[in-house]
PAFISE-137794 format. One record per residue (C-alpha): residue in one letter; x, y, z. Coordinates in steps of 0.2 Angstrom, whole numbers, plus 5000, padded with zeros to 4 digits. Layout:
N
AXYZ
...
This chain:
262
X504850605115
X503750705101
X502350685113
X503250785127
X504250895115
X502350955108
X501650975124
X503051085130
X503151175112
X501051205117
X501351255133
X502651385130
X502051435114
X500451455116
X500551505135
X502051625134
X500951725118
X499351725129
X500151815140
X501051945128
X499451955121
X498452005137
X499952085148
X500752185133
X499552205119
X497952215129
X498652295143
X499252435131
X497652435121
X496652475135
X497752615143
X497752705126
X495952705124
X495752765142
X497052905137
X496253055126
X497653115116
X498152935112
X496152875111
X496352995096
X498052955087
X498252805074
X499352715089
X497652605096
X497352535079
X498952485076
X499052395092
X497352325089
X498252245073
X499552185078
X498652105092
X497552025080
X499051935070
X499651885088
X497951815091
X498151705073
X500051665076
X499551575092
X497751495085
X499251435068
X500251355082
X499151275092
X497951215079
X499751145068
X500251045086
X498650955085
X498550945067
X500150875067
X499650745083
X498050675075
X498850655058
X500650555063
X499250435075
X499650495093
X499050385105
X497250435111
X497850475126
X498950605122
X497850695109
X496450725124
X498050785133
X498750895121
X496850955119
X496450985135
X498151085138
X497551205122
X495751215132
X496551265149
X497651405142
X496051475133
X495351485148
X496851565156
X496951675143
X495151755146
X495651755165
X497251865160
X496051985149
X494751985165
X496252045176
X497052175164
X495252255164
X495352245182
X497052315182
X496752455170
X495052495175
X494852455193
X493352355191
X492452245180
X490852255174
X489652085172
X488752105155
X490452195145
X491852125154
X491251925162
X489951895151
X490951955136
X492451855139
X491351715145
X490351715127
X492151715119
X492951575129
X491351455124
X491751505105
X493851475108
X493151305114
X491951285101
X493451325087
X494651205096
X493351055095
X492551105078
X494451115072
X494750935078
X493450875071
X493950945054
X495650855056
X495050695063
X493950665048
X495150735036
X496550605042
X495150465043
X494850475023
X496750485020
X496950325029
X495350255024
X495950295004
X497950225010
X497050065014
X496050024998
X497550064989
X498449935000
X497149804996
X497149824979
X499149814979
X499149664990
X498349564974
X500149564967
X501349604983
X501349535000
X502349695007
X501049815007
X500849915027
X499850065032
X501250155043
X501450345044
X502250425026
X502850585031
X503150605013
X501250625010
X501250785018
X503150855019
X503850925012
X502451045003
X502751034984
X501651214983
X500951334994
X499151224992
X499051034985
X497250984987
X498050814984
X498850835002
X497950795016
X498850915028
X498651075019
X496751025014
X496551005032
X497251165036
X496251245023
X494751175030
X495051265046
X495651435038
X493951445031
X493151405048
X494351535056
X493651675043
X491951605045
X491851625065
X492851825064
X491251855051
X490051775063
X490451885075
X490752035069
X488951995062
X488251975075
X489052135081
X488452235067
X486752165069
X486552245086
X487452415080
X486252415065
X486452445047
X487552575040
X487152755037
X487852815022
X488852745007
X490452775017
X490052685033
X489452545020
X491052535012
X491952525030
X490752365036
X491352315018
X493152325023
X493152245041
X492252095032
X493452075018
X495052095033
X494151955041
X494051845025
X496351885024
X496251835041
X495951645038
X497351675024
X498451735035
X497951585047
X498251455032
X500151545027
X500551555048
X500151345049
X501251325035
X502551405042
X502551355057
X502551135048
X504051185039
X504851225057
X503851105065
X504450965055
X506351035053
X506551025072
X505650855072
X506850765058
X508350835067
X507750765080
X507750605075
X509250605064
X510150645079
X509450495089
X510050395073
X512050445074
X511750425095
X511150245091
X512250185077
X513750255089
């Protein structure tokens, strides 16, 4: 039942946001800069904003789904599903931007447009299995430190079992306990977040060369620093998304309970 009702929670979720993001945000992006009265206005930047926090909300959800599936020991199975579902609705994602491009501009051009999207998709991917990683190992020494504290209790108690506690990660105590694995995990990933928006927009600015003057300095300054609030933003998105997550989940089962006991 959790493993179905997170593959359809993926599937909507991050599906139904894809397409927000590339048939309404992109969409009207690309139409403003192609307009010059609203090329100059404050409307494109906006857009591109809130585009971007779209962008995080769906990275929070989908990286919180697979969090949540390596950490409560889903069948193997069912993680390389759940993995490879996120991985084919990257790659539809990048086939919606290619055909709003194609939609707004008529034609799409190898090196900005496929290539560009291309080099994007293979960094999504990258993220996705970096971000697994992450988790995996994360839940690994929790359950690695869970079991010497098991043997050492054994010693005195016969009683002692490894099952899933979901009292070890929820409900949070504070908006960050190192002590629990979940949110270290999740932390672990904001900072990789942060760290591939700064990659890229370095390797951006590496091609478009070094600033001018002081104020176009102070600008590069500023684009880095929103890409540093970006992995916070990521972190405080995954957090809330584990209170819902979990919510939904308990009631869930609670109501299986009063079904069974009646």
């Amino acid at each position: 039942m959790k493993t179905k009702w997170l593959t359809l929670t993926m599937l909507i979720g991050c599906g139904g946001l894809f397409a927000v993001l590339s048939f309404g945000f992109s969409l009207v992006y690309l139409f403003c800069n192609n307009n010059i009265i609203l090329f100059q206005s404050i409307l494109p930047d906006l857009i591109d904003i809130v585009r971007e926090l779209t962008e995080i909300l769906v990275w929070a959800l989908a990286i919180s789904l697979l969090s949540y599936a390596v950490f409560f020991r889903f069948p193997k199975s069912d993680l390389l599903a759940l993995s490879s579902l996120l991985c084919f609705l990257l790659i539809l994602h990048r086939i919606f931007e290619l055909s709003v491009i194609l939609i707004v501009q008529g034609k799409l051009d190898l090196f900005d447009d496929i290539l560009g999207n291309l080099f994007y998709l293979v960094g999504d991917l990258l993220l996705v299995l970096i971000a697994y990683l992450l988790t995996s190992s994360t839940a690994r020494a929790y359950y690695r430190n869970r079991a010497v504290k098991a043997k050492a209790k054994s010693l005195f108690a016969n009683d002692t079992t490894l099952d899933v506690k979901q009292e070890d990660f929820y409900p949070f105590k504070k908006i960050f306990d190192k002590v629990n694995p979940l949110q270290l995990c999740l932390l672990k990933i904001a900072i990789l977040f942060s760290a591939t928006k700064i990659l890229s927009r370095l390797l951006f600015d590496i091609g478009y060369g070094a600033p001018k003057d002081f104020v176009e300095f102070l600008i590069m300054f500023a684009y880095y620093l929103s890409d540093l609030l970006l992995g916070i933003v990521f972190y405080v998105f995954a957090i809330l998304i584990f209170h819902r997550l979990f919510a939904k989940i308990n009631k869930k089962e609670n109501e299986k309970k009063l079904d069974d006991v009646n």
